[in-house]
N, CA, C and O atoms as a GROMACS GRO file, in nm:
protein
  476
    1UNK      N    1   2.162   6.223   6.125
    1UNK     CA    2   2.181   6.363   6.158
    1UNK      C    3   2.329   6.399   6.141
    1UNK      O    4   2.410   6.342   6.214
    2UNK      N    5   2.372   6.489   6.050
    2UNK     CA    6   2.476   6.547   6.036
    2UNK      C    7   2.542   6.644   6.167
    2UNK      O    8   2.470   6.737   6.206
    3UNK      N    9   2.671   6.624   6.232
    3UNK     CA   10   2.676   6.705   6.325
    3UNK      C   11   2.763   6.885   6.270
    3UNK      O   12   2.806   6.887   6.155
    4UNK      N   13   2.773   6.962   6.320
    4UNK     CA   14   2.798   7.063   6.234
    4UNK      C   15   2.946   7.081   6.287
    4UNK      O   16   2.979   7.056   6.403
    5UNK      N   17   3.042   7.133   6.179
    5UNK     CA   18   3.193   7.140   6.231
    5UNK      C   19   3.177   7.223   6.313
    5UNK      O   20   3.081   7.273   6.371
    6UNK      N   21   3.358   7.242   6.312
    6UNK     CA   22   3.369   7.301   6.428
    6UNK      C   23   3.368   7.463   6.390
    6UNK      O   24   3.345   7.546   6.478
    7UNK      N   25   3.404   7.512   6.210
    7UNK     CA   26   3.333   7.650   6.222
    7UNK      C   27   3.190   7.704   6.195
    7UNK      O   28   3.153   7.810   6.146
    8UNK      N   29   3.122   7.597   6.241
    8UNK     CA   30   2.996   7.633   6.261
    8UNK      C   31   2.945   7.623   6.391
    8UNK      O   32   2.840   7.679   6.423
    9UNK      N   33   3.023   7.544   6.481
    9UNK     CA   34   3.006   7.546   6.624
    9UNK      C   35   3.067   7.679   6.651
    9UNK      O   36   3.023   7.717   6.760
   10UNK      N   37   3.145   7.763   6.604
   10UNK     CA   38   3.194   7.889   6.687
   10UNK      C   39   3.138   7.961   6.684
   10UNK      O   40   3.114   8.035   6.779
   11UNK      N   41   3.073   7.974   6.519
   11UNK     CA   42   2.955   8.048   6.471
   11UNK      C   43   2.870   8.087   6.542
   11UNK      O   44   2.846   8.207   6.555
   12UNK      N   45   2.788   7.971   6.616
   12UNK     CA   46   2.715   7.940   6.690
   12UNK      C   47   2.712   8.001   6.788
   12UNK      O   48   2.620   8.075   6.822
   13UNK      N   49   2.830   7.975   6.859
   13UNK     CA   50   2.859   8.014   7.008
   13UNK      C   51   2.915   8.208   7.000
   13UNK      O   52   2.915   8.286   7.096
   14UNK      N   53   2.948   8.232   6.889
   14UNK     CA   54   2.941   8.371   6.898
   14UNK      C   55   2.837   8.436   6.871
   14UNK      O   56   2.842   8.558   6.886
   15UNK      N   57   2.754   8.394   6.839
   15UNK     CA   58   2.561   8.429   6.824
   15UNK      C   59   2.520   8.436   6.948
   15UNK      O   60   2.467   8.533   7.002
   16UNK      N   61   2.545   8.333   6.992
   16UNK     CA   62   2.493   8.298   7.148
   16UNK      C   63   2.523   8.429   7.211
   16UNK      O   64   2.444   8.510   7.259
   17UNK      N   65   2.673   8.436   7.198
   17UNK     CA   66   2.711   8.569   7.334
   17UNK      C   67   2.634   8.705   7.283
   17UNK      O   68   2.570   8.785   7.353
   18UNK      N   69   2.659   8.708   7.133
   18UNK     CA   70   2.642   8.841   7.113
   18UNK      C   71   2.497   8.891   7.116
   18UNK      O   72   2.455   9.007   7.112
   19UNK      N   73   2.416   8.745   7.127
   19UNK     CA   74   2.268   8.748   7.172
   19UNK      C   75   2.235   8.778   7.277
   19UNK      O   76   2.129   8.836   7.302
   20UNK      N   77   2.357   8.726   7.395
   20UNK     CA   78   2.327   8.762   7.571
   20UNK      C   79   2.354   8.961   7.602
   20UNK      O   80   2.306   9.052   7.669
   21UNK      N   81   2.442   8.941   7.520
   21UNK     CA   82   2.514   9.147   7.530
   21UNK      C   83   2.423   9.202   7.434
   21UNK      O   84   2.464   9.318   7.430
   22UNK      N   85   2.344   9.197   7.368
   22UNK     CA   86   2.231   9.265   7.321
   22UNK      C   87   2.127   9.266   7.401
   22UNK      O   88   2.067   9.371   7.423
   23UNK      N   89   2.094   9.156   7.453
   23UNK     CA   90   1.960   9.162   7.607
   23UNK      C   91   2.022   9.226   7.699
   23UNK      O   92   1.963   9.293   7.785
   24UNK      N   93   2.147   9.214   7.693
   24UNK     CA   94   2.185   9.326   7.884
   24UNK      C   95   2.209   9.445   7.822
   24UNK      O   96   2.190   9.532   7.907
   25UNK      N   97   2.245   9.498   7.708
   25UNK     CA   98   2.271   9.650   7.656
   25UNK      C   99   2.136   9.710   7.644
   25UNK      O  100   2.129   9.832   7.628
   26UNK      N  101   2.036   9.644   7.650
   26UNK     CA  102   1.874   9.722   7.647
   26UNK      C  103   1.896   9.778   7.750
   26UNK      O  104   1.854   9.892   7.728
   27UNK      N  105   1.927   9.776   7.832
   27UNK     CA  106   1.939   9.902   7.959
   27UNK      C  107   2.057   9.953   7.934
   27UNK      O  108   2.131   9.875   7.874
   28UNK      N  109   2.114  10.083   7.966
   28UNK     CA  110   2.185  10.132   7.936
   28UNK      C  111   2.289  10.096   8.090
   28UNK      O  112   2.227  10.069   8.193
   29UNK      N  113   2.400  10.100   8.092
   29UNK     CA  114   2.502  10.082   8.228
   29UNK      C  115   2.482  10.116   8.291
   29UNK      O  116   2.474  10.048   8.393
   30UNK      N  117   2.449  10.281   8.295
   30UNK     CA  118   2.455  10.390   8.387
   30UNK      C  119   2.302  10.336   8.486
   30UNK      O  120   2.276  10.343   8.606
   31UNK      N  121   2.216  10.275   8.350
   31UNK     CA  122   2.019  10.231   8.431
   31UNK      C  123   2.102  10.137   8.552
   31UNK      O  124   2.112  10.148   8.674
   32UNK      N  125   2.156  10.040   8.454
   32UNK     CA  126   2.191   9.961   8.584
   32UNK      C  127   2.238   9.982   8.652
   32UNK      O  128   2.243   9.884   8.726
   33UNK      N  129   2.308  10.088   8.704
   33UNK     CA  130   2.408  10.089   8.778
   33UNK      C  131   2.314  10.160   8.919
   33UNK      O  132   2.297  10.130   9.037
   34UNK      N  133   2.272  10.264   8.832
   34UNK     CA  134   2.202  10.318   8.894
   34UNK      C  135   2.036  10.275   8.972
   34UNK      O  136   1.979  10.336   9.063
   35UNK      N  137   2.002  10.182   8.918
   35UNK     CA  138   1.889  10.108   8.964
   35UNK      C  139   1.932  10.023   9.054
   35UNK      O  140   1.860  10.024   9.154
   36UNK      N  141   2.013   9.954   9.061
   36UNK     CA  142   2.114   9.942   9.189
   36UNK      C  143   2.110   9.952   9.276
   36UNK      O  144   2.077   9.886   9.375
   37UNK      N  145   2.167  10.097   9.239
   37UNK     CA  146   2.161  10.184   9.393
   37UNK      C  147   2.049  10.256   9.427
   37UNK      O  148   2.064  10.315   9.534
   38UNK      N  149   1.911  10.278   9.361
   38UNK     CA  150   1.815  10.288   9.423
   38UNK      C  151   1.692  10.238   9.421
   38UNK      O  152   1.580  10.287   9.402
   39UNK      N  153   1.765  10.040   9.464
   39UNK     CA  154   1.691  10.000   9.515
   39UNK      C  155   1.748   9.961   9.682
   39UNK      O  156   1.682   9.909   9.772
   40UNK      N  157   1.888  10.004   9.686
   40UNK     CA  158   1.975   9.976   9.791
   40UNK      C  159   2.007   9.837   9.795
   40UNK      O  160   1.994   9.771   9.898
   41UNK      N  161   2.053   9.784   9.674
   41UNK     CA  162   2.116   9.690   9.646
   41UNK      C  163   2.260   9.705   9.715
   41UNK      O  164   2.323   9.811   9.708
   42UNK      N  165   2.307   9.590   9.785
   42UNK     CA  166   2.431   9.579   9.786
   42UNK      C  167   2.463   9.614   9.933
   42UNK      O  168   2.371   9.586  10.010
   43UNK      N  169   2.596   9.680  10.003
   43UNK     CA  170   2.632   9.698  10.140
   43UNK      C  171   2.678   9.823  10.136
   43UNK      O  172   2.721   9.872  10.240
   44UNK      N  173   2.679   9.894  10.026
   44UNK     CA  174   2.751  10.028   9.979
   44UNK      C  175   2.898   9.985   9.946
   44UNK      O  176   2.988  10.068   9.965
   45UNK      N  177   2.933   9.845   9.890
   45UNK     CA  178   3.060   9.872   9.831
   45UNK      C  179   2.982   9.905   9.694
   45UNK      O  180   2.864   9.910   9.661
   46UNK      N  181   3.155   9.936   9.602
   46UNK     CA  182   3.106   9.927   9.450
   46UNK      C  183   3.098   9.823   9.342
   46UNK      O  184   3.171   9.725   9.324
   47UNK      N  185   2.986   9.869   9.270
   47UNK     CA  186   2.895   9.770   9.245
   47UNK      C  187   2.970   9.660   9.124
   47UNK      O  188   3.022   9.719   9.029
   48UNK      N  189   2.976   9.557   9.122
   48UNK     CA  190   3.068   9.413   9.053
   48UNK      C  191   2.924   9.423   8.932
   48UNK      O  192   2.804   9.399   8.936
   49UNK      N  193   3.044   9.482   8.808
   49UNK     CA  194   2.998   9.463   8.682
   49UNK      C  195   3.118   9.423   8.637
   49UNK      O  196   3.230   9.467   8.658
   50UNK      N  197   3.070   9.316   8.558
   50UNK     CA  198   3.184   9.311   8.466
   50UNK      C  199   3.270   9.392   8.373
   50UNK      O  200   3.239   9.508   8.344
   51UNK      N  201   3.374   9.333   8.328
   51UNK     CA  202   3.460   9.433   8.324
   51UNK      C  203   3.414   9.529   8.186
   51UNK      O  204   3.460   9.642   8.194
   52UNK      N  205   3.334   9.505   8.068
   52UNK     CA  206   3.289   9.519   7.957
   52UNK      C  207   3.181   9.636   8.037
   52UNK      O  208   3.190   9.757   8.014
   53UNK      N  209   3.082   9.580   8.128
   53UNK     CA  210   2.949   9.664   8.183
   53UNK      C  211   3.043   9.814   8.235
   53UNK      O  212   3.009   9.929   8.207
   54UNK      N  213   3.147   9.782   8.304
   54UNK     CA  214   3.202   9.922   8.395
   54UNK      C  215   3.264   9.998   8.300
   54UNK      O  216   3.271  10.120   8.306
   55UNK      N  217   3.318   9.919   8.197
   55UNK     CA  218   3.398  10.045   8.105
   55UNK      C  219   3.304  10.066   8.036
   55UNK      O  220   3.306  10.181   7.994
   56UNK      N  221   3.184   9.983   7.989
   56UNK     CA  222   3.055  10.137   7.907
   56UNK      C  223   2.982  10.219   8.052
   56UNK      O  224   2.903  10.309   8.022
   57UNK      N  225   2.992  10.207   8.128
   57UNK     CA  226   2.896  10.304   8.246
   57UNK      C  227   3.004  10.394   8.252
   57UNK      O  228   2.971  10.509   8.225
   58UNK      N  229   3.136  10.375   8.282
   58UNK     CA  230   3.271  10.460   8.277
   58UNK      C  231   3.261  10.576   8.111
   58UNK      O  232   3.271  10.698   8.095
   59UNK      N  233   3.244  10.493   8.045
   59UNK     CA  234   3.243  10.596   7.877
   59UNK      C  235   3.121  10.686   7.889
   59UNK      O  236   3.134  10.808   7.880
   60UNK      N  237   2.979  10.616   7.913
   60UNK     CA  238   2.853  10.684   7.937
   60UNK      C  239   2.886  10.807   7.990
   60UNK      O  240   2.848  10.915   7.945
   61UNK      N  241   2.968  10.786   8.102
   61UNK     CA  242   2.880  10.899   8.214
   61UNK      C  243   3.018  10.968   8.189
   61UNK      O  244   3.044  11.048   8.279
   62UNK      N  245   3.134  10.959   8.070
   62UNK     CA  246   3.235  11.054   8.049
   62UNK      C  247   3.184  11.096   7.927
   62UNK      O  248   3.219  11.213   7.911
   63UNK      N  249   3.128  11.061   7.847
   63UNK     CA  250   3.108  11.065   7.694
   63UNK      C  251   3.010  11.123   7.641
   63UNK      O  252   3.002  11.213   7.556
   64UNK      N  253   2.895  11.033   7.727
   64UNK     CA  254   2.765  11.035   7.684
   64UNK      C  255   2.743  10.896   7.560
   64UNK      O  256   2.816  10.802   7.531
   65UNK      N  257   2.587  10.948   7.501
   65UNK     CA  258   2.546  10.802   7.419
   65UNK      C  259   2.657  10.772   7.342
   65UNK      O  260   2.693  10.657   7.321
   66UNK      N  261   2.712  10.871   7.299
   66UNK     CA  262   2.827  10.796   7.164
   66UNK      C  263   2.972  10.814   7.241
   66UNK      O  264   3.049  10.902   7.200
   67UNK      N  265   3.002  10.750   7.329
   67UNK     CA  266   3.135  10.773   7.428
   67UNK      C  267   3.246  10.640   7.338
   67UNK      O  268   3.354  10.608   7.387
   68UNK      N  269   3.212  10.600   7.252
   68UNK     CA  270   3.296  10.430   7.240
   68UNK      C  271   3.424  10.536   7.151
   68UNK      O  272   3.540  10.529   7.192
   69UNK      N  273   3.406  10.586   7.085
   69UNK     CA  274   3.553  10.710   7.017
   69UNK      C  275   3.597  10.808   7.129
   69UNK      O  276   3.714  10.846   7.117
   70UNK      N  277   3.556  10.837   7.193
   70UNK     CA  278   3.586  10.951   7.322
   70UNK      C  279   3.694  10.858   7.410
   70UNK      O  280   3.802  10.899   7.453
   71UNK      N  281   3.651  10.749   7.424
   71UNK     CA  282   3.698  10.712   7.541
   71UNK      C  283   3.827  10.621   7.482
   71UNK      O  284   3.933  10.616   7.545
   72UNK      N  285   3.806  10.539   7.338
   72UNK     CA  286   3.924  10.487   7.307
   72UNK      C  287   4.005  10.557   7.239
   72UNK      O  288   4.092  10.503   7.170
   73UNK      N  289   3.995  10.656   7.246
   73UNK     CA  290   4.124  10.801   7.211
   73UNK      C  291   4.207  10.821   7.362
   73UNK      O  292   4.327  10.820   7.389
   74UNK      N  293   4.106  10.837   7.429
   74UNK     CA  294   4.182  10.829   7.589
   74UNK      C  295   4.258  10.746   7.633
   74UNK      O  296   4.365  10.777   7.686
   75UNK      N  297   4.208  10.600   7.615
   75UNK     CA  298   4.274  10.481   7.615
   75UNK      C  299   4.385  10.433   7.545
   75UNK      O  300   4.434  10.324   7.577
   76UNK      N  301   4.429  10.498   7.454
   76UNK     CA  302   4.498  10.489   7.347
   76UNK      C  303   4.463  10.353   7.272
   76UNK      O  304   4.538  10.255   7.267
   77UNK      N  305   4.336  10.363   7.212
   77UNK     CA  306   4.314  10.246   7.153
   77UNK      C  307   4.236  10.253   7.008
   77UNK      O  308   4.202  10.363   6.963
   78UNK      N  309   4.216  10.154   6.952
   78UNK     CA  310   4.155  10.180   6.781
   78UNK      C  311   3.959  10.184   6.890
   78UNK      O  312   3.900  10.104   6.962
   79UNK      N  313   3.934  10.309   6.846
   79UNK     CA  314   3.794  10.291   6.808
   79UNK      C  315   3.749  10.162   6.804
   79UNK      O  316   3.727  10.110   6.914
   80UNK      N  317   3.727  10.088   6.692
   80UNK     CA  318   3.711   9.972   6.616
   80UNK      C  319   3.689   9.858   6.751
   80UNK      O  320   3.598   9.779   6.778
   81UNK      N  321   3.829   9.896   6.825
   81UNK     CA  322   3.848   9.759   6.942
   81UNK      C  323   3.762   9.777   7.058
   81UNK      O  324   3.737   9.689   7.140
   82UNK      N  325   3.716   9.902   7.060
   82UNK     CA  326   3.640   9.965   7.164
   82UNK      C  327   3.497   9.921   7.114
   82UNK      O  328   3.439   9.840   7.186
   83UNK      N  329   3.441   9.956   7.018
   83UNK     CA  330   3.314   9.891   6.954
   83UNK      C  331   3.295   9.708   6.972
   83UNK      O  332   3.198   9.643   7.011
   84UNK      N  333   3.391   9.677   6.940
   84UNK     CA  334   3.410   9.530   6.945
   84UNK      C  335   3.420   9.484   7.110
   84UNK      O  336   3.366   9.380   7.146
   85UNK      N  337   3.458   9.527   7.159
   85UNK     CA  338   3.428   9.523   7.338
   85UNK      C  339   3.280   9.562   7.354
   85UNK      O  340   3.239   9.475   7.431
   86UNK      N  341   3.184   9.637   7.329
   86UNK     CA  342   3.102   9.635   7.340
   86UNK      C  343   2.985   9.579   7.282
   86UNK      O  344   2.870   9.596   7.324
   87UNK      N  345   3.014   9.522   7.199
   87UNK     CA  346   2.888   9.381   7.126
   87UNK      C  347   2.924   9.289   7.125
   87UNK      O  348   2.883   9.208   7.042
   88UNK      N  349   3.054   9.244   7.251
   88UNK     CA  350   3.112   9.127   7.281
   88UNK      C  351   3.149   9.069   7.238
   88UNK      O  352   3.152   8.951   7.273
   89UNK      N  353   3.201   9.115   7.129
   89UNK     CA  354   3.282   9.031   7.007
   89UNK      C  355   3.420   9.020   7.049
   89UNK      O  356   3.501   8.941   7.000
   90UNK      N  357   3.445   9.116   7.154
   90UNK     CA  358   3.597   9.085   7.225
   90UNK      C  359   3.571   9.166   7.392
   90UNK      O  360   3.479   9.231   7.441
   91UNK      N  361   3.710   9.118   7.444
   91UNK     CA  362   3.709   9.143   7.585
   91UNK      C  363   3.796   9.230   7.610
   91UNK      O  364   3.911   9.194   7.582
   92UNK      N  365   3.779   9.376   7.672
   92UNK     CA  366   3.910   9.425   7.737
   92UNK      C  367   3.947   9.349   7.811
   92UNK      O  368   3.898   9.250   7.867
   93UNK      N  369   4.113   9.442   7.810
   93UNK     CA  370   4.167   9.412   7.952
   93UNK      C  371   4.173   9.469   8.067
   93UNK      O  372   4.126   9.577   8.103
   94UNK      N  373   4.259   9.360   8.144
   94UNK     CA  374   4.226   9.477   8.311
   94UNK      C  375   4.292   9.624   8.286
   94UNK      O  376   4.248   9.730   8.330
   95UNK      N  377   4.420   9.602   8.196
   95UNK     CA  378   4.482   9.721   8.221
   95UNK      C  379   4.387   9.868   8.185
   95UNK      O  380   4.363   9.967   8.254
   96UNK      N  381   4.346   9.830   8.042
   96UNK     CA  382   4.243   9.900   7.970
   96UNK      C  383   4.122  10.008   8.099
   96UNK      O  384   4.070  10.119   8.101
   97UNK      N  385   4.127   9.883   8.191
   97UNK     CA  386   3.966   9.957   8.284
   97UNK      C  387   4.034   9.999   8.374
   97UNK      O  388   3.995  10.101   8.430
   98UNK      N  389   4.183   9.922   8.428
   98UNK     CA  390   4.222  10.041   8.525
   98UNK      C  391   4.230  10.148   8.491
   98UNK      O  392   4.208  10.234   8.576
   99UNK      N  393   4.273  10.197   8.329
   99UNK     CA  394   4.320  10.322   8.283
   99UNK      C  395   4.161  10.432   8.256
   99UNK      O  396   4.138  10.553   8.262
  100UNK      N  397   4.094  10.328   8.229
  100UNK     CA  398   3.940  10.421   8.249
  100UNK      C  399   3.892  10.438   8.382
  100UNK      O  400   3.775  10.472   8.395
  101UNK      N  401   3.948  10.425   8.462
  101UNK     CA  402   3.877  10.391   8.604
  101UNK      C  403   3.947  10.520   8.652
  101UNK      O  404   3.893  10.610   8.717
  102UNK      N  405   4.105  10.516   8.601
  102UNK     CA  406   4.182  10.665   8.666
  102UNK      C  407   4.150  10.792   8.576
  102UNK      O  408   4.182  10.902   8.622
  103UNK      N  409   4.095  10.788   8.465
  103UNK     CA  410   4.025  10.912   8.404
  103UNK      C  411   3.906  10.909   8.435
  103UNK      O  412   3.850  11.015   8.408
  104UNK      N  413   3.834  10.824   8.486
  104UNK     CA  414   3.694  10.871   8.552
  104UNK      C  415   3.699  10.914   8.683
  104UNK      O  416   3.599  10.969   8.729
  105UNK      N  417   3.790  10.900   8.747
  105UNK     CA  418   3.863  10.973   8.886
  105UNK      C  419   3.881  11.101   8.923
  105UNK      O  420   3.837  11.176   9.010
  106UNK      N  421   3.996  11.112   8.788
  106UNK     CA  422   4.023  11.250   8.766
  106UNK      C  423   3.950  11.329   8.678
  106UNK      O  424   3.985  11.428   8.615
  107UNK      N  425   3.852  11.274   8.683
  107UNK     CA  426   3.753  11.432   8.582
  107UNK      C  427   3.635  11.404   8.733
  107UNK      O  428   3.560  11.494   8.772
  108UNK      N  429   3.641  11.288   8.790
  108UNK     CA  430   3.534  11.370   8.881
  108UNK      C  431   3.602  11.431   9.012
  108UNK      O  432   3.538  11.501   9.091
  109UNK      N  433   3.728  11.402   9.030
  109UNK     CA  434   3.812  11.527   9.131
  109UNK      C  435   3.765  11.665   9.078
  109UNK      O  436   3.697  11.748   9.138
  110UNK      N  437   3.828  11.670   8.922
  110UNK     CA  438   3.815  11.784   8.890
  110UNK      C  439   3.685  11.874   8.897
  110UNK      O  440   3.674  11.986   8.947
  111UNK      N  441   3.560  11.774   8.819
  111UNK     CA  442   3.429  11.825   8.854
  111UNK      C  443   3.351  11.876   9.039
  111UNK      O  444   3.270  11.960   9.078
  112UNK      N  445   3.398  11.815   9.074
  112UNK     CA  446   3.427  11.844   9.259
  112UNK      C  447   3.487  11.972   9.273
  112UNK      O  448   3.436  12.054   9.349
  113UNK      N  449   3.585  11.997   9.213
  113UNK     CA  450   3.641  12.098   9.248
  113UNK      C  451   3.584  12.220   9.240
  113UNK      O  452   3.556  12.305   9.325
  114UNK      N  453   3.567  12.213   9.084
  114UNK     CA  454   3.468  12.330   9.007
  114UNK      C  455   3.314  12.372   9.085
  114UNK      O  456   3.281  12.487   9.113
  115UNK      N  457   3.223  12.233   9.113
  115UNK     CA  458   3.104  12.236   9.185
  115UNK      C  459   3.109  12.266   9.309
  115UNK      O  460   3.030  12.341   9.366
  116UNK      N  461   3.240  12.184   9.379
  116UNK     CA  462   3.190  12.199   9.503
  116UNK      C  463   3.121  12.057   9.564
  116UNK      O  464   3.083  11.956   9.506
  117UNK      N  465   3.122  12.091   9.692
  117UNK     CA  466   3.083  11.949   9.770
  117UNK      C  467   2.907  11.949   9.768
  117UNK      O  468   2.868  12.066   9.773
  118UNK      N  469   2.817  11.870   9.763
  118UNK     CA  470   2.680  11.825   9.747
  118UNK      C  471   2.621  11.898   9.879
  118UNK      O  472   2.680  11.960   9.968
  119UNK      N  473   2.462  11.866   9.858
  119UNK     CA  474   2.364  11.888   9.938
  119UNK      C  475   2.440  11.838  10.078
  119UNK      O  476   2.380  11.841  10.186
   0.00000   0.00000   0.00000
Protein backbone atom coordinates (compact mmCIF):
# COMPACT_ATOMS: atom_id res chain seq x y z
CA UNK A 1 0.00 0.00 0.00
CA UNK A 2 1.33 3.26 -1.12
CA UNK A 3 0.92 5.97 1.59
CA UNK A 4 -0.18 9.36 0.03
CA UNK A 5 2.19 12.58 0.50
CA UNK A 6 1.85 15.09 2.28
CA UNK A 7 0.02 17.28 -0.63
CA UNK A 8 -2.42 14.91 -0.81
CA UNK A 9 -2.88 14.60 2.88
CA UNK A 10 -3.87 18.44 2.94
CA UNK A 11 -5.94 17.85 0.06
CA UNK A 12 -7.64 15.59 2.00
CA UNK A 13 -8.02 17.33 5.09
CA UNK A 14 -9.34 20.44 3.29
CA UNK A 15 -12.21 18.26 1.77
CA UNK A 16 -12.86 17.07 5.06
CA UNK A 17 -13.54 20.67 6.53
CA UNK A 18 -15.08 22.05 3.61
CA UNK A 19 -17.36 18.89 3.76
CA UNK A 20 -18.22 19.68 7.62
CA UNK A 21 -19.17 23.74 6.58
CA UNK A 22 -21.31 22.56 3.80
CA UNK A 23 -23.48 20.18 6.30
CA UNK A 24 -23.72 23.11 8.92
CA UNK A 25 -24.45 25.90 6.08
CA UNK A 26 -27.72 23.76 5.12
CA UNK A 27 -29.33 25.75 7.74
CA UNK A 28 -28.92 29.08 7.38
CA UNK A 29 -27.21 31.05 10.83
CA UNK A 30 -29.96 33.12 11.48
CA UNK A 31 -32.22 29.05 11.54
CA UNK A 32 -29.75 28.33 13.98
CA UNK A 33 -29.57 30.87 15.89
CA UNK A 34 -32.84 31.26 16.04
CA UNK A 35 -33.98 27.66 16.69
CA UNK A 36 -32.00 28.11 19.65
CA UNK A 37 -33.79 30.36 21.06
CA UNK A 38 -37.02 28.82 20.48
CA UNK A 39 -36.38 25.93 21.86
CA UNK A 40 -35.02 27.86 25.05
CA UNK A 41 -31.77 26.59 24.64
CA UNK A 42 -29.23 28.00 26.80
CA UNK A 43 -29.59 30.48 30.23
CA UNK A 44 -30.32 33.59 28.07
CA UNK A 45 -26.68 34.41 27.59
CA UNK A 46 -25.55 34.85 23.91
CA UNK A 47 -25.47 32.14 21.99
CA UNK A 48 -21.41 30.53 21.37
CA UNK A 49 -21.12 30.16 17.59
CA UNK A 50 -18.18 30.13 16.25
CA UNK A 51 -16.54 32.78 15.07
CA UNK A 52 -17.20 32.00 11.06
CA UNK A 53 -21.24 30.94 12.25
CA UNK A 54 -21.67 34.70 14.06
CA UNK A 55 -20.16 36.72 11.33
CA UNK A 56 -22.61 34.94 8.61
CA UNK A 57 -25.82 35.35 11.13
CA UNK A 58 -24.19 39.05 11.69
CA UNK A 59 -24.05 39.57 7.49
CA UNK A 60 -27.58 37.65 7.15
CA UNK A 61 -29.57 39.61 9.29
CA UNK A 62 -27.49 43.01 7.96
CA UNK A 63 -27.41 41.98 4.32
CA UNK A 64 -29.66 39.45 3.70
CA UNK A 65 -28.98 36.07 1.39
CA UNK A 66 -26.16 37.73 -0.53
CA UNK A 67 -24.59 39.82 2.58
CA UNK A 68 -20.72 38.25 1.94
CA UNK A 69 -19.96 41.87 -0.44
CA UNK A 70 -22.15 44.09 1.92
CA UNK A 71 -20.50 43.24 4.80
CA UNK A 72 -16.75 42.93 3.54
CA UNK A 73 -17.00 46.52 2.19
CA UNK A 74 -17.90 47.39 5.81
CA UNK A 75 -15.13 45.47 7.10
CA UNK A 76 -12.77 46.84 4.93
CA UNK A 77 -11.98 43.67 3.37
CA UNK A 78 -11.60 41.84 -0.28
CA UNK A 79 -14.97 40.25 -0.94
CA UNK A 80 -13.00 37.21 -2.10
CA UNK A 81 -11.65 36.79 1.78
CA UNK A 82 -15.10 37.07 3.01
CA UNK A 83 -16.35 34.19 0.62
CA UNK A 84 -13.37 32.16 1.62
CA UNK A 85 -14.37 32.52 5.41
CA UNK A 86 -17.43 31.15 4.57
CA UNK A 87 -16.74 27.69 2.80
CA UNK A 88 -13.99 27.44 5.31
CA UNK A 89 -11.36 27.67 3.25
CA UNK A 90 -10.08 30.34 5.74
CA UNK A 91 -10.71 31.78 9.21
CA UNK A 92 -11.49 35.33 10.30
CA UNK A 93 -10.20 37.11 12.83
CA UNK A 94 -11.26 38.24 16.18
CA UNK A 95 -10.68 41.70 15.16
CA UNK A 96 -12.77 41.23 11.89
CA UNK A 97 -16.06 40.02 14.25
CA UNK A 98 -15.47 42.53 16.78
CA UNK A 99 -15.80 45.08 13.94
CA UNK A 100 -19.05 43.23 12.70
CA UNK A 101 -20.38 42.84 16.04
CA UNK A 102 -20.09 46.96 16.47
CA UNK A 103 -21.98 47.54 13.08
CA UNK A 104 -24.55 45.11 14.01
CA UNK A 105 -24.97 47.25 17.23
CA UNK A 106 -25.20 50.27 15.66
CA UNK A 107 -27.73 49.67 12.98
CA UNK A 108 -29.81 47.95 15.59
CA UNK A 109 -29.54 51.16 18.06
CA UNK A 110 -30.42 52.90 15.12
CA UNK A 111 -33.34 50.58 14.00
CA UNK A 112 -34.69 51.00 17.81
CA UNK A 113 -34.71 54.30 17.43
CA UNK A 114 -36.68 54.67 14.24
CA UNK A 115 -39.25 51.66 15.54
CA UNK A 116 -39.35 52.20 18.81
CA UNK A 117 -39.35 49.83 21.80
CA UNK A 118 -41.40 46.19 21.18
CA UNK A 119 -44.64 44.67 22.29
Amino acid sequence: MISPNASERRAEALERRLARVRADEKKSAIETVMARRDRNEGNGALPELSITAEISAIGELLYGDRWTTGLALDLGVNPREVRRWKSGADQPEERDLRVARSIARRRAKAILHLVGPGD
